[in-house]
Each structure stands twice: as structure tokens, then as C-alpha cells.
N, C-alpha and C positions, 0 to 999 in steps of 0.2 A: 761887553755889556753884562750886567747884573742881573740878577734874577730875586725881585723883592721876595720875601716870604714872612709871612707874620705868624706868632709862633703865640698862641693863649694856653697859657699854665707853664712855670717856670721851674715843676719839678726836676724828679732823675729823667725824666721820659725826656718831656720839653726841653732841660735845661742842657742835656746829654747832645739833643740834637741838634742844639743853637752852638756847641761849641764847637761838635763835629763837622756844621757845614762852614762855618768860619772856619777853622781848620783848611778845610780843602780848598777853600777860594770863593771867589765870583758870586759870592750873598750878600743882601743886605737881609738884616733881621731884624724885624720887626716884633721885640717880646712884651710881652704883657703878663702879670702872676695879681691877683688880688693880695698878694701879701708885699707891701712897700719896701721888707728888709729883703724882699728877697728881688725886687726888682731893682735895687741898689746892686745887689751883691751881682747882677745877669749885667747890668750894666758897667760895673767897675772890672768883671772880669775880662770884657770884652765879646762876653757872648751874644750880645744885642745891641747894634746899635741906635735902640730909639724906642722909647717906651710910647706907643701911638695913643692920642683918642679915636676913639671909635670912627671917627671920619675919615679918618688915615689908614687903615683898615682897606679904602678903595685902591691904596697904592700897592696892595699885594696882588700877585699873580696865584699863590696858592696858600691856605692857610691851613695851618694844622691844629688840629684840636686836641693837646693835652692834657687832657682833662678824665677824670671817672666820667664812666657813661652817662649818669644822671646829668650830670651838668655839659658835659659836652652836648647834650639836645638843646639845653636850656641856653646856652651861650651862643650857638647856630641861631636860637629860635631869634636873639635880642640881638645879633649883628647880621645877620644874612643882609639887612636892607643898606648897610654901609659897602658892601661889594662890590664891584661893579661888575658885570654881567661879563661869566663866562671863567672867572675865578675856581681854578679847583680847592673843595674844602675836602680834607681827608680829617681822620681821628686815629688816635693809638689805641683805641680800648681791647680789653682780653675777651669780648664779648662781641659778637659781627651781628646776629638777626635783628635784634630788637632796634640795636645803631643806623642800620641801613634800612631800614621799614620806616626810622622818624625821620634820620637825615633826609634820605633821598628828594622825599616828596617838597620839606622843607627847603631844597636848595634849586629845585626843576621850576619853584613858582617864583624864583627868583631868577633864572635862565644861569644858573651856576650848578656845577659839574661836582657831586659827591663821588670819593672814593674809599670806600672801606680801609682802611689798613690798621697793620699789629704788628710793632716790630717784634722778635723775641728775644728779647734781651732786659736784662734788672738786676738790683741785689736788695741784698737784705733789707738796706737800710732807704728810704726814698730822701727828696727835697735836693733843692740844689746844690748844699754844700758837700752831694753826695753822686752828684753829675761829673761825668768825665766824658770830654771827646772821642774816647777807646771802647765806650760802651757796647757800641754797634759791630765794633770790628768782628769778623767773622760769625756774623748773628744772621739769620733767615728773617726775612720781612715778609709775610702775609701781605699781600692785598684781595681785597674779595668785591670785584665788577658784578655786576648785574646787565641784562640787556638794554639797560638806558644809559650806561658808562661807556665809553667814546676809548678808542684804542690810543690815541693821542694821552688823554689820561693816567691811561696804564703805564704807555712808555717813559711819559714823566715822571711817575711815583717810582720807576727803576729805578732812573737815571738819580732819583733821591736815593734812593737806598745806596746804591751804590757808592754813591759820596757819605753818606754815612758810614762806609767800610765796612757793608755787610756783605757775607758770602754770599747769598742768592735771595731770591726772591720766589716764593711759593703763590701762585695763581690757582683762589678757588673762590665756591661758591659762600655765601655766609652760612648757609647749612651745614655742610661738610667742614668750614672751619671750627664753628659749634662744634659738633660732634667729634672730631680732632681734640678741639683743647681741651672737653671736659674729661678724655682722657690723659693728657701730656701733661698737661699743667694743672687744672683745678683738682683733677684727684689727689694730686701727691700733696697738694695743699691740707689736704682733707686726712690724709694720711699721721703727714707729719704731724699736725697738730693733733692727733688723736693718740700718738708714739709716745709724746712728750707729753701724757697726763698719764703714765702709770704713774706709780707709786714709788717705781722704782728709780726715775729720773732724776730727782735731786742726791741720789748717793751715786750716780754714774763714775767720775770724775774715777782715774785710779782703774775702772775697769773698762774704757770703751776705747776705741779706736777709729778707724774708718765710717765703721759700719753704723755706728752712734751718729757719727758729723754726717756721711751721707743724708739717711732717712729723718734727719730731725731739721737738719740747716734749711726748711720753707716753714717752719712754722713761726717764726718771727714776721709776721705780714699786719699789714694796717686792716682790722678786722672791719670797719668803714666799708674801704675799698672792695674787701674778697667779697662780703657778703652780697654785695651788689652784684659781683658776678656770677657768684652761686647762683643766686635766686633768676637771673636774668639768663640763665641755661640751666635750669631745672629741672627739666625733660631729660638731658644730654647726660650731665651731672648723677641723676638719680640712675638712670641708666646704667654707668660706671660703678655707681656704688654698691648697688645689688649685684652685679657682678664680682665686685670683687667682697664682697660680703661673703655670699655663695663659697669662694675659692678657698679664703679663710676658714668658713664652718667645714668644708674636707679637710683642709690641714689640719683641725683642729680633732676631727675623728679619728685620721689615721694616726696623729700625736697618742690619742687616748685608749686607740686600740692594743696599744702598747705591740704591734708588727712590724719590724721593720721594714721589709717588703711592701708596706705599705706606705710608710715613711717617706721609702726610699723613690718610692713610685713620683710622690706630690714634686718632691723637688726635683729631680729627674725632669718632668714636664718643662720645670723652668729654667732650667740649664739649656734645653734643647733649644728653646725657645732664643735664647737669651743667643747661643753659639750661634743657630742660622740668619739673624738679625747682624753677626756680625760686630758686634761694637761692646 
């Protein structure tokens, strides 16, 4: 037996995961992308079989929402009633509060089942001609329950990840994923892109190595997208920033103090850091 799944936005995210669950077996997929060349392209690949109307939509068991957060409310708000009751809808967004404060309510008064989730997994470049089934492999998937999400739920969003080909599955609250990401991921956003407007970055080429491609390779991001989630962890975000703002203006003292012992202290902290973390 099959397990329908209908899949709205045909991006890297969406379109990664339509080919990864056709890969592993036992799906029908049900895609949808408001762009036509690209729901040709989902359909000719093989990665969906069936581009739905909204009515068809009831023949899903659980639907994924890959979409930015704005429009992943806004898309829930104008299909929830094509559902049929009892349908798990989940989302991929880099953002959990604000998603599960609209979704949840939005889907309980339809007697269908929200689940947070964030796979972590991406590259540079998004859209479907930039999707692979391999996406997921060995990636952590977020999901973030609440006390009105049903443990049934949860086991199903595994047993997706799994078939996704991710290594594990992290169970938290939307709070604590917030406060998570806007360390792991939206900082270094905020980094990179701040690396790559010195002055010095267009003569790199010739003198950089690693250490250039490491700290600079997130600032290529769809500015659309990020800012939505900056703004949409805020609190979390700013948080991080002032911290590491902070950590900067020492390094930037003991640089000027011209001490080495001083110097040698800042970086010191982050090497320690860095060894007991292990990795």
C-alpha cells in the first residue's frame, strides 16, 4: 500500500524531497510549484506524479509545506478546507514560533494535525533544477510538537525523515529550536555576508584558501527569504549578535593592545572550545 503525500512548492527543499521519497519507494506524490516550468520540470523528472487541484489535495495523508514562512501560513490558510480531517500538515521553515502559533490553530479547527518540522539540509543555489534525492542524506531533521501534537504524528514525521536519508531526527520545542538556529545557522548568515563587503574581497583570488571558502560560502542566500527569518527570530537573532559583537570588540582590544599574552589569551578561549566540542 502507498502512502499519498502532496508536496506545495517545488523548490531545493520540496523538490529534494519529492525525488528522495520516490527514490525509496511506496509514495505517490502529489506536487504543486506556482511556477508551470517548473512543475513540467517535477513532473517530466519523475519526481511527482500528479500536479492536483485543490480538491485532490483530500487524497493526501500528509502534506508538506515548502514554502517561506509567509506563504506557508497563507497557503494552509486557503487549502486547509480541501483536507479531509485528520491529515498531517507539517512545514520546512528555518523559523518554528511564529509557524506553529498560525499553523496549529489554523489546522485544529479543521480537525487536522500540524507538525513543526526543519530539515537541515541546503546549498547555495535553491529551485528545482538544483534539487537532488542525496540532499537529505545524513542531515538532522528538526521536528518541534507542542502538547496538542499526537505521538502518532511524531512517529510518522521519522519514519519521513528517514526515508529521506537522514541521520536522526532532533525533538524540541519551537522555542529552543529558535534559539538554536539563530545561533547555528542565521548567524553565520549574518557573518558571511558581513566578511564579504570588506574592501578587501574583490582582490582575494591568489591569496585565500580554506579559510576564505569556509566563512564567506553562506553569503550567496536569496535576501527575500533570510530576511524573513531574521525578522521572524528577532529576539533569538539579536541575542547572538550582541554576543558576538561583544567577543569581536575584545579581540579587537587585545589586537590593539599590541600584547601578545593578550592575543594569545582570545584565541586560546577558542581553540579550547573548539577541542572539547570535539569536531
Amino acid at each position: 500500500m502507498t502512502t499519498t503525500i502532496a508536496i506545495i512548492g517545488l523548490g531545493l527543499i520540496g523538490g529534494s524531497m519529492a525525488l528522495a521519497l520516490q527514490k525509496h519507494g511506496g509514495y505517490t506524490i502529489l506536487g504543486y510549484d506556482r511556477d508551470p516550468a517548473t512543475q513540467d520540470a517535477a513532473l517530466a523528472s519523475g519526481a511527482v506524479q500528479n500536479i492536483p487541484c485543490p480538491e485532490a489535495l483530500g487524497q493526501a495523508e500528509l502534506l508538506i509545506l515548502a514554502l517561506p514562512p509567509k506563504a506557508a501560513v497563507s497557503c494552509l490558510r486557503e487549502t486547509r478546507e480541501y483536507l479531509r480531517p485528520g491529515t498531517l500538515v507539517t512545514d520546512v521553515c528555518g523559523v518554528k514560533r511564529q509557524i506553529v502559533e498560525a499553523c496549529e490553530p489554523l489546522c485544529r479547527e479543521k480537525s487536522l494535525c500540524f507538525l513543526g518540522g526543519h530539515p537541515m539540509a541546503g546549498r547555495e543555489r535553491g529551485g528545482f533544477l538544483n534539487a537532488t534525492g542525496n540532499l537529505f542524506r545524513g542531515a538532522s531533521y528538526i521536528l518541534t510538537p507542542t502538547p496538542h501534537t499526537s505521538e502518532s504524528a511524531v512517529r510518522r514525521m521519522r519514519q519521513i525523515a528517514s526515508h529521506l536519508g537522514c541521520a536522526g531526527v532532533t525533538v524540541t520545542d519551537p522555542e529552543e529550536h529558535d534559539r538554536m538556529i539563530a545561533f547555528t545557522s542565521q548567524l553565520p548568515h549574518v557573518l558571511a555576508g558581513a566578511y564579504v563587503q570588506s574592501p578587501q574581497c574583490p582582490d582575494h583570488k591568489g591569496y585565500s584558501a580554506g579559510s576564505y571558502r569556509d566563512v564567506s560560502r553562506v553569503a550567496a542566500v536569496d535576501e527575500t527569504l533570510w530576511s524573513q527569518l531574521f525578522l521572524m527570530n528577532q529576539d533569538k537573532l539579536c541575542d547572538e549578535l550582541d554576543g558576538l559583537i561583544a567577543r569581536l570588540q575584545a579581540a579587537r582590544e587585545a589586537v590593539a593592545s599590541g600584547n601578545q599574552t593578550a592575543v594569545a589569551e582570545v584565541i586560546r578561549r577558542g581553540r579550547l572550545v573548539k577541542e572539547r566540542l570535539g569536531e
